[in-house]
C-alpha positions as CSV (number, residue, x, y, z in Angstrom):
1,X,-78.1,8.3,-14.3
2,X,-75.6,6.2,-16.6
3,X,-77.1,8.4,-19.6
4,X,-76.8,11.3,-17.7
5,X,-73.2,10.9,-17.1
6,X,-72.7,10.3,-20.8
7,X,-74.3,12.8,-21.8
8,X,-72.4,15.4,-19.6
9,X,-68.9,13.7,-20.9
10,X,-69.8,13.7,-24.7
11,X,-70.6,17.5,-23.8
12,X,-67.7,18.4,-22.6
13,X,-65.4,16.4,-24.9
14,X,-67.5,18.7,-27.7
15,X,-66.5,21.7,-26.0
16,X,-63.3,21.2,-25.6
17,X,-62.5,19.8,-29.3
18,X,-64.4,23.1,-30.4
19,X,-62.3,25.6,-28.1
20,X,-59.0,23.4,-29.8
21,X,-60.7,24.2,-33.3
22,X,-60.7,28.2,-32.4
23,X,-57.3,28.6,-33.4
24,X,-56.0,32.4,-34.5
25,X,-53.1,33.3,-36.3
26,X,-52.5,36.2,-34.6
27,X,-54.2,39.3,-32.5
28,X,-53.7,42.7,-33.1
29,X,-53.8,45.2,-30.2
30,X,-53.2,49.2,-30.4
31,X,-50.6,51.0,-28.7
32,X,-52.8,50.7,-24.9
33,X,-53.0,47.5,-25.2
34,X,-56.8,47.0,-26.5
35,X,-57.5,44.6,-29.4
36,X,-58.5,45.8,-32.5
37,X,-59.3,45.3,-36.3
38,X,-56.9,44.8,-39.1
39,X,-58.8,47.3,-40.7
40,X,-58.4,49.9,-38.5
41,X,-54.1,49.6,-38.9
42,X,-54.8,50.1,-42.8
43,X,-57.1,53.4,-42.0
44,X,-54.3,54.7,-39.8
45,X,-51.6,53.5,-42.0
46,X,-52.8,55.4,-45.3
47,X,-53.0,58.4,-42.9
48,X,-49.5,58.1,-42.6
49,X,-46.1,59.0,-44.3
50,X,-43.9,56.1,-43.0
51,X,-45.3,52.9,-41.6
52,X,-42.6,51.2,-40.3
53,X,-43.3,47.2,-40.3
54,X,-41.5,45.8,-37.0
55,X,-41.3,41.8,-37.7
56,X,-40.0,38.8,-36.6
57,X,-37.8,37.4,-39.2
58,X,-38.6,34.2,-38.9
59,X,-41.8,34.1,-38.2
60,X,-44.4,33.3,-41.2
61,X,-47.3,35.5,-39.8
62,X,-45.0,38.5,-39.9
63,X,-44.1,37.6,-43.6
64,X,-47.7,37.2,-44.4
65,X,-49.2,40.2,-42.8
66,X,-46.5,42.1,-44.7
67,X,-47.6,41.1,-48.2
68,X,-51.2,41.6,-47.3
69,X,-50.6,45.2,-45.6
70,X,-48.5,45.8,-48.5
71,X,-51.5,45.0,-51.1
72,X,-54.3,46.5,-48.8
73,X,-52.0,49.9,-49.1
74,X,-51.4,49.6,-52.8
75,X,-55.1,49.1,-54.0
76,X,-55.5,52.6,-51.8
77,X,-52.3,54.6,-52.9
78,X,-50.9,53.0,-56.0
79,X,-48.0,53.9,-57.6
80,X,-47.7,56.8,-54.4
81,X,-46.7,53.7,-52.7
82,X,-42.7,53.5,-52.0
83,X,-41.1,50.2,-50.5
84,X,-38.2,49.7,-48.5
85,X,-36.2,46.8,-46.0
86,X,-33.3,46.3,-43.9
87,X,-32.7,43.0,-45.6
88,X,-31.2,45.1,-48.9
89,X,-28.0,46.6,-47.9
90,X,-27.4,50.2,-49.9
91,X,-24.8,49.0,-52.3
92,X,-27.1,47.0,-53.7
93,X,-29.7,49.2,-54.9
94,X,-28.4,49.4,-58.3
95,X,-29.0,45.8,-58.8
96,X,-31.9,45.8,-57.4
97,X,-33.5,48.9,-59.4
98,X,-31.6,46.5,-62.4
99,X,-33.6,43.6,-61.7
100,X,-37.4,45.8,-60.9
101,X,-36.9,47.1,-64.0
102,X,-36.7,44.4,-66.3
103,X,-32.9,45.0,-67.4
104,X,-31.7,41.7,-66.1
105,X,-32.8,38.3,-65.1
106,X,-33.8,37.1,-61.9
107,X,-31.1,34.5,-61.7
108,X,-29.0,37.4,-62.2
109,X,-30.1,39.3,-59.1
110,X,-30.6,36.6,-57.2
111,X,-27.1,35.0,-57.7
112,X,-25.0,38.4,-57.1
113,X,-27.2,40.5,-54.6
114,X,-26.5,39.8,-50.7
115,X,-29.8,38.1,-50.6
116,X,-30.9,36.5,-46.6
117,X,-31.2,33.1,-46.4
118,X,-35.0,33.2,-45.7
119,X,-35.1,35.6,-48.9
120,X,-37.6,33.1,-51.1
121,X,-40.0,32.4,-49.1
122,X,-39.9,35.9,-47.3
123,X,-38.9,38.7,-48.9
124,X,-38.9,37.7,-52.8
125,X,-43.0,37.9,-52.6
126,X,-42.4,41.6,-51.6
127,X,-39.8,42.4,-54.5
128,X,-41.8,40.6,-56.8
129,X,-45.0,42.6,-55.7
130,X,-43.0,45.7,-56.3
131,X,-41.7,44.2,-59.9
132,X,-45.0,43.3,-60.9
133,X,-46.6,46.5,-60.0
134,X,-43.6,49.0,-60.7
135,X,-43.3,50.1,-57.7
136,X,-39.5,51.3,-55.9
137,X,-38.2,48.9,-53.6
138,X,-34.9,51.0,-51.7
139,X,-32.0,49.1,-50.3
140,X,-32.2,50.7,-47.0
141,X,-29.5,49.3,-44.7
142,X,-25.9,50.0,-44.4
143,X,-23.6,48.0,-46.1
144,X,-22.3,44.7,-43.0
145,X,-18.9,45.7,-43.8
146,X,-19.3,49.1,-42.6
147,X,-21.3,48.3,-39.3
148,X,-18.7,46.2,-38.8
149,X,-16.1,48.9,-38.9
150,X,-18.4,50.4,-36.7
151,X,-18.3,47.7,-34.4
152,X,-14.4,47.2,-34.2
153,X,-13.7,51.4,-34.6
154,X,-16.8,53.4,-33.5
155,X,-17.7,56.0,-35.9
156,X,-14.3,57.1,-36.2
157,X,-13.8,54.1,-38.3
158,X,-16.2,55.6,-41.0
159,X,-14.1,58.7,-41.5
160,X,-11.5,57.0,-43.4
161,X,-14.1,55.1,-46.5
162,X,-14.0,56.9,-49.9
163,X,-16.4,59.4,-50.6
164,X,-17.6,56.6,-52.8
165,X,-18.4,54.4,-49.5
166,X,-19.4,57.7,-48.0
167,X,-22.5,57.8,-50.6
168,X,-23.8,54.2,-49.0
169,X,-24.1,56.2,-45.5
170,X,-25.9,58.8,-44.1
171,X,-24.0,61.9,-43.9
172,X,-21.6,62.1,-41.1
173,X,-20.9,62.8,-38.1
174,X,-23.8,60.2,-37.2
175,X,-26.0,61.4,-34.2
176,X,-25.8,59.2,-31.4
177,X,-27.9,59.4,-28.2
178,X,-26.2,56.5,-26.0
179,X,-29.0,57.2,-22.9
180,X,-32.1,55.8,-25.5
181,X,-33.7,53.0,-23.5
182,X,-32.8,50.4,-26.8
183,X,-29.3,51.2,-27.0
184,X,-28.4,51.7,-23.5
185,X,-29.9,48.2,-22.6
186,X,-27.8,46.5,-25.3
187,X,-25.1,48.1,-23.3
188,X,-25.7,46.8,-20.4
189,X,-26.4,43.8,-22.0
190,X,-23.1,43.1,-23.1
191,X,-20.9,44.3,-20.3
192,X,-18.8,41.6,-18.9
193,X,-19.2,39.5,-22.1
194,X,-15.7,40.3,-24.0
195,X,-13.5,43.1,-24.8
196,X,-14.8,46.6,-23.4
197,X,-14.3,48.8,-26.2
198,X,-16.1,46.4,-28.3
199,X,-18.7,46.6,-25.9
200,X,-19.2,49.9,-26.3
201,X,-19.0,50.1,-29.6
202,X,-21.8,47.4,-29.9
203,X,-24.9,50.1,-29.7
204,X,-23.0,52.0,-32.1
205,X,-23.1,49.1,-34.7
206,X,-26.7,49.4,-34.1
207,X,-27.0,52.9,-34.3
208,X,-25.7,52.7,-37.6
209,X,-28.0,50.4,-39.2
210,X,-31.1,52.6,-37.5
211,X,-29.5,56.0,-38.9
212,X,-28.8,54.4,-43.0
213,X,-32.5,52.8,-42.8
214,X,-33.5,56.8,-41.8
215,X,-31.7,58.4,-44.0
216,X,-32.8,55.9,-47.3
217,X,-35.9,56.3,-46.4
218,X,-36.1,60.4,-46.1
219,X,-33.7,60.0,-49.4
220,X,-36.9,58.1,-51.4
221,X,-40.0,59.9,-49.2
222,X,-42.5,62.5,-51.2
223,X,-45.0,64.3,-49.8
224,X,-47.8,62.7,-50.8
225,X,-46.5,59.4,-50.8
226,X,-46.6,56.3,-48.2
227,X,-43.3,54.5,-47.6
228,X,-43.7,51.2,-46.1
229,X,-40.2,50.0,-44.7
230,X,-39.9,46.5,-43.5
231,X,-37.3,45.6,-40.3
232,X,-36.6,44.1,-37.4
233,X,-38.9,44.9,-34.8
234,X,-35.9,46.0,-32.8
235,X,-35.5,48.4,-35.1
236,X,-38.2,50.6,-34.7
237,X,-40.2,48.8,-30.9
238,X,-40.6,51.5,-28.8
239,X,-40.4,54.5,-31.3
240,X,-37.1,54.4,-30.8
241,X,-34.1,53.2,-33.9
242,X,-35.4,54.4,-36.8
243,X,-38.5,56.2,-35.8
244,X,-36.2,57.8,-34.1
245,X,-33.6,59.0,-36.7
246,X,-36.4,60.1,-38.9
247,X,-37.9,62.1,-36.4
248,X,-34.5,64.1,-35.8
249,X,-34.9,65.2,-39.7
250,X,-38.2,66.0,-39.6
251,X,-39.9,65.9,-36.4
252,X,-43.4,66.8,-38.0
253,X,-43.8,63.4,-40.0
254,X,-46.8,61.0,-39.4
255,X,-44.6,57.4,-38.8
256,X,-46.9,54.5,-37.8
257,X,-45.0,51.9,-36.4
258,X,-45.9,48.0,-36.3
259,X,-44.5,45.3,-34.0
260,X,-44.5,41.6,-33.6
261,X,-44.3,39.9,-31.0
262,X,-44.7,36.1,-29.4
263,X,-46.5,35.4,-26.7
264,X,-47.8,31.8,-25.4
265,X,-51.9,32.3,-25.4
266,X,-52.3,35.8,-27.4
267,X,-56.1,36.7,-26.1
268,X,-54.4,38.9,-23.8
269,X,-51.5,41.3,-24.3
270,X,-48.5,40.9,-21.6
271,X,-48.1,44.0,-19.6
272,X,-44.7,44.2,-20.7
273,X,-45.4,44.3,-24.4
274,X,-48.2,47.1,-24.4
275,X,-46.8,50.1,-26.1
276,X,-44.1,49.1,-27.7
277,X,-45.9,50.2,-31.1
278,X,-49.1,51.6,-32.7
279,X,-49.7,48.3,-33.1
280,X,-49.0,45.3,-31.8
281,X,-48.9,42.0,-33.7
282,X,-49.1,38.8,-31.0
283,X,-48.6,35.9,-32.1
284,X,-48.6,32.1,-31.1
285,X,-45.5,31.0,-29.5
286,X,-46.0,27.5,-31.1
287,X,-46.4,29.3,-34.4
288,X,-44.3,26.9,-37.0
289,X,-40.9,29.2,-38.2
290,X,-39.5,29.8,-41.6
291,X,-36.1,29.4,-40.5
């Protein structure tokens, strides 16, 4: 009986040390909510014009997966592949173009562009897989100063910048739709929480962002070409932000969007979280961050 006992306890020890030693990254579910392959995202993102790559910005799956998807796509489309990210504000493309080019050094760029903290071990894979295969990489976001003005004036503010500033923006008036789900949440959000015409103005800030990553991108899309854009997935999460914008200039493009999300066991998509994107990145809570 004594050996039966330790057998049945050395058994389940072993199955418990090998369900701890099962331990994904991530799962990838489509827009119901089903799992699928990673494979499948590439065939439906080379089917695309735009894939917009909703991450996590401190999260090092999201980072990962974007270098991969980015290489997967490349050894398929080449030099038809165009890159793009919210984390390079539009007066900055000339030093980045600079830089991709081979005209200065990377100390250069790196000391003088507006680079994120997390830049290194994030994004400068990305710029260097664009450098090393000669690809564009477009500055896609608005300038902080000017979604700051945004933030303090509304769009109003906007109407006073140069016609040089006016070049780092999408042409104005900017369209606004204040009843989208995103931006009317972030509304309600805020309300209560400080000055009311700043509160108001807060979607707005947003908006702006969402319509300067639209507009870059159109500005540097091709038929024929793939544009991969990296963001926030509160950029794009429920087709809404930039997927969005683009679709208001041309409502017959093919945009696949991509989200990340956290969840705390990620064999099951949270009802909540299904259809937020084509596809759904879910990833460990406990997952370590880069930041």
């Amino acid at each position: 009986m004594k050996n039966i006992s330790f057998l049945l306890i050395v058994t389940i020890a072993f199955m418990a040390t090998a369900m701890r030693s099962d331990m994904p990254a991530y799962s990838l579910y489509n827009q119901k909510g089903k799992q699928t392959k990673y494979k499948k995202l590439i065939n439906k993102a080379l089917e695309a014009d735009i894939v917009l790559f909703g991450e996590l910005h401190n999260n090092p799956i999201s980072h990962w997966l974007q270098l991969e998807i980015t290489t997967d796509l490349y050894s398929e489309k080449g030099s038809n592949l165009v890159l793009g990210a919210e984390m390079f504000e539009s007066d900055n493309q000339m030093l980045l173009d600079e830089y991709l080019s081979g005209l200065i050094k990377q100390k250069n760029f790196e000391d003088e562009a507006k680079l994120w903290n997390n830049y290194k071990t994030d994004y400068k894979p990305l710029i260097e897989f664009a450098k090393e295969n000669e690809l564009k990489f477009i500055a896609c976001n608005v300038p902080r100063r000017y979604a700051s003005l945004v933030h303090k004036k509304g769009f109003e503010g906007l109407n006073n910048l140069s016609d040089d500033a006016k070049n780092l923006l999408p042409p104005l008036p900017i369209e606004y739709d204040p009843e989208l789900p995103g931006y009317k949440a972030m509304a309600e959000m805020m309300k209560g929480m400080g000055k009311g015409h700043a509160n108001d103005n807060l979607p707005k800030a947003q908006a702006i962002k969402d319509a300067t990553m639209a507009y870059f991108i159109m500005q540097n899309f091709e038929s024929g070409k793939l544009f991969i854009h990296y963001n926030g997935s509160y950029h794009s999460d429920n087709f809404e932000g930039i997927s969005w914008y683009l679709k208001q200039m041309n409502p017959d493009l093919k945009i696949l969007t991509i989200s990340s999300i956290e969840q705390d066991t990620i064999d099951k998509i949270e009802e909540e979280n299904i259809g937020m994107a084509d596809f759904t990145i879910c990833i460990p809570t406990a997952m370590t961050k880069t930041y």
